[in-house]
C-alpha positions as CSV (number, residue, x, y, z in Angstrom):
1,X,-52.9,20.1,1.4
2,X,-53.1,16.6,3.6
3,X,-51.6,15.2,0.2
4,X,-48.4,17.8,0.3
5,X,-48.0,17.1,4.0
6,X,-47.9,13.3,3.5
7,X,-45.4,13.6,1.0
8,X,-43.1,15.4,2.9
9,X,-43.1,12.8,5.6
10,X,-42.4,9.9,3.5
11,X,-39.4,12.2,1.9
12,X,-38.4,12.9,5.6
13,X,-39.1,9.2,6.6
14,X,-37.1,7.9,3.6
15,X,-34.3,10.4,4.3
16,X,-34.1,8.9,7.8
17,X,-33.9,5.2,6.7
18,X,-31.0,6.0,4.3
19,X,-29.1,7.7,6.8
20,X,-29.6,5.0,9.5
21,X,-28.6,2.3,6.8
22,X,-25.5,4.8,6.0
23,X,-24.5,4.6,10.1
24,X,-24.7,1.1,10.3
25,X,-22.3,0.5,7.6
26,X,-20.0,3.4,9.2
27,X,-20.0,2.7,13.0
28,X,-18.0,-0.9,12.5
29,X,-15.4,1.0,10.2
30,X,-15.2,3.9,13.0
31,X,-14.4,1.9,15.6
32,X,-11.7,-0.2,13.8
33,X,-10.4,3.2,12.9
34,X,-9.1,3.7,16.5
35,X,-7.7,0.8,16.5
36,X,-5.9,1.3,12.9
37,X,-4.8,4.1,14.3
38,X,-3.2,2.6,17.0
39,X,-1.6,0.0,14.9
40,X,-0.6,3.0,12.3
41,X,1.3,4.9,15.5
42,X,3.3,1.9,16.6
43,X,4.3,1.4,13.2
44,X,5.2,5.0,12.8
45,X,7.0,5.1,16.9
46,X,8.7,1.4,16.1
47,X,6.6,0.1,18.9
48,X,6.7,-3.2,18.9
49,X,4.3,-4.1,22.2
50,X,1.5,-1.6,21.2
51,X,1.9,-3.1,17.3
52,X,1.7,-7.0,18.6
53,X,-1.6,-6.3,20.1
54,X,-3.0,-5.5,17.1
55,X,-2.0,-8.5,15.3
56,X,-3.1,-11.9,15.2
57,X,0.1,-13.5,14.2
58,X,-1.5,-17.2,13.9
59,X,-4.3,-16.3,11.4
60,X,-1.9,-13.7,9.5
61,X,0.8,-16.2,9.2
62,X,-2.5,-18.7,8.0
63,X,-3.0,-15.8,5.6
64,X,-0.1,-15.3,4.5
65,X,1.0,-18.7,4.1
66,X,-1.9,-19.7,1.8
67,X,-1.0,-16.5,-0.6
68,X,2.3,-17.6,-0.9
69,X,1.8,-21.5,-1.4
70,X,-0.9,-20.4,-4.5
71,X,1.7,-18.2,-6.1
72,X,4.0,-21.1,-6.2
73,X,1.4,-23.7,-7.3
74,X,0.7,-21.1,-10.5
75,X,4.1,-20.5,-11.4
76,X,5.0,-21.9,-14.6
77,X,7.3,-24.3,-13.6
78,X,6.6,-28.0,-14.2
79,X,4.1,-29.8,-11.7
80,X,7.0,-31.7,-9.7
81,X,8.9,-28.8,-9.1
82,X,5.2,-26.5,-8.2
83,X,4.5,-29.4,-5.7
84,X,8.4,-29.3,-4.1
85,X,8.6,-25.9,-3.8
86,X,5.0,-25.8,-1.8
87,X,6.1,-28.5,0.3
88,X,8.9,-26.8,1.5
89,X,7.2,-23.1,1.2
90,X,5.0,-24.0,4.3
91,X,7.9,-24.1,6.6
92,X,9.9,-21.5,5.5
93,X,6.7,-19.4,6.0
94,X,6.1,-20.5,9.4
95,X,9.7,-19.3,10.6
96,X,9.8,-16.4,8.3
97,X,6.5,-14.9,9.0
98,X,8.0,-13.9,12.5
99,X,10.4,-11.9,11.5
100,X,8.1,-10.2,8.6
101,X,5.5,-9.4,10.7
102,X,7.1,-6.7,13.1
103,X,6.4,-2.5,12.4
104,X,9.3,-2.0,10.0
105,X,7.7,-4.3,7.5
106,X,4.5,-2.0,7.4
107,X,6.0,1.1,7.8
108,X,5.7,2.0,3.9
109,X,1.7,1.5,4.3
110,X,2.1,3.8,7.2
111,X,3.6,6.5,5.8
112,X,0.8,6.4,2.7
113,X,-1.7,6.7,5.4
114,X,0.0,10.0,6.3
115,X,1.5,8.3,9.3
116,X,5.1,10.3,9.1
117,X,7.4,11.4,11.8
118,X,7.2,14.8,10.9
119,X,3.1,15.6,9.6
120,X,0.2,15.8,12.1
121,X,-1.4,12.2,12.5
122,X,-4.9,12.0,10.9
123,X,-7.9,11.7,13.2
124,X,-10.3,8.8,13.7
125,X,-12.6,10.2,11.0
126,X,-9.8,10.2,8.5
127,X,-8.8,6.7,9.2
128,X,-12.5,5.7,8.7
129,X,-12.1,6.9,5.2
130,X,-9.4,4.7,4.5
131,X,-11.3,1.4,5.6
132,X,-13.7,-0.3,3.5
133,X,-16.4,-3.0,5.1
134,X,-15.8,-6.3,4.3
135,X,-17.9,-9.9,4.7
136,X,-17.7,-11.4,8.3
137,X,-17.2,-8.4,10.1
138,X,-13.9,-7.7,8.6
139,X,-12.8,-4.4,7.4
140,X,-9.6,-3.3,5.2
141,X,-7.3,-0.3,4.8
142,X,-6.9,1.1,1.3
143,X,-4.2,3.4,0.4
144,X,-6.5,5.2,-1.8
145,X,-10.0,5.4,-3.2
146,X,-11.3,2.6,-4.7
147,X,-7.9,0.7,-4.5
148,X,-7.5,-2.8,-3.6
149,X,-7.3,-3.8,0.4
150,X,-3.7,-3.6,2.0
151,X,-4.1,-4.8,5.6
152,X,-7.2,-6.9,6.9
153,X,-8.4,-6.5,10.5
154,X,-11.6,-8.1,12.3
155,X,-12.8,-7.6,15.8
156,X,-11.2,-10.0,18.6
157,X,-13.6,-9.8,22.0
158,X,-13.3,-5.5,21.1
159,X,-9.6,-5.3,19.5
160,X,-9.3,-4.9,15.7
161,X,-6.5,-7.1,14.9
162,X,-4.3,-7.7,11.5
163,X,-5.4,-11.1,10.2
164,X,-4.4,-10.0,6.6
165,X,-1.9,-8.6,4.4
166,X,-3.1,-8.0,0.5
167,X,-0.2,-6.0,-0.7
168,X,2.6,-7.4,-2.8
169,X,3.7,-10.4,-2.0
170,X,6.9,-9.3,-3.3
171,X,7.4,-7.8,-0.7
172,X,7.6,-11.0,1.6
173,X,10.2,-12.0,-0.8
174,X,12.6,-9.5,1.1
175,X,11.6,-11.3,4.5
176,X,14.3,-11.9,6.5
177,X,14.4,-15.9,7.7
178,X,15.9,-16.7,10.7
């Protein structure tokens, strides 16, 4: 009887150290998620003040930048013309990023994240679904389970800020400059 009793504290004990292991991995990602959210409902309201404080411009532009200088270093073009075309990539980043990074530009993430004019805005706990923890106290926003990240955000001094952008680069093709 002492044996059965035991047993059922180790199971309970057990039990109780998975689901403390599970919350520490959750709380990070549910408090970004109010802060997502935020950054979701400027997108959706064209908010541009409420949307810049949730973005570090100079590490996504840093981000950004690099992403875009790889892809044109592994194009198949000839070395020379990989090395130009980085060269002048870096500023053409630096002035375009600017006008990219503004709530328009993510409104298409928004509106997979169920962030439309006219549907009921998910909760904090719906959000928190949508985030995966990443190294360094990052965490990202997939657009659905198991997909690749979209949009990186880390804690600044208690604001999760956009330091990342993961989608298709494509899309920063259509950037306007200027």
């Amino acid at each position: 009887m002492m044996r059965s009793k035991s047993r059922g504290w180790r199971a309970f004990a057990a039990f109780a150290l998975l689901a403390l292991a599970a919350a520490c991995t959750t709380v990070p990602r549910f408090e970004a998620a109010g802060d997502i959210h935020d950054f979701l409902v400027a997108i959706r309201d064209g908010d541009e003040a409420r949307f810049d404080a949730h973005v570090d411009r100079p590490a996504l532009k840093a981000q950004i930048k690099s992403r875009l200088i790889a892809a044109a270093a592994n194009s198949d073009s000839n070395s020379s013309l990989k090395a130009l075309g980085a060269a002048l990539l870096g500023p053409l980043v630096d002035v375009g990023v600017d006008s990219f990074v503004r709530p328009e530009t993510f409104r298409a993430v928004a509106l997979k994240l169920g962030y439309a004019p006219d549907k009921p805005l998910p909760n904090q706990i719906q959000i928190t679904a949508s985030l995966r923890l990443l190294e360094s106290g990052r965490v990202c926003v997939v657009t659905k389970k198991d997909g690749p990240c979209t949009l990186v955000f880390k804690d600044e001094d208690g604001t999760w800020r956009l330091i990342g952008y993961e989608g298709d680069l494509g899309r920063l093709g259509r950037m306007r400059i200027g």
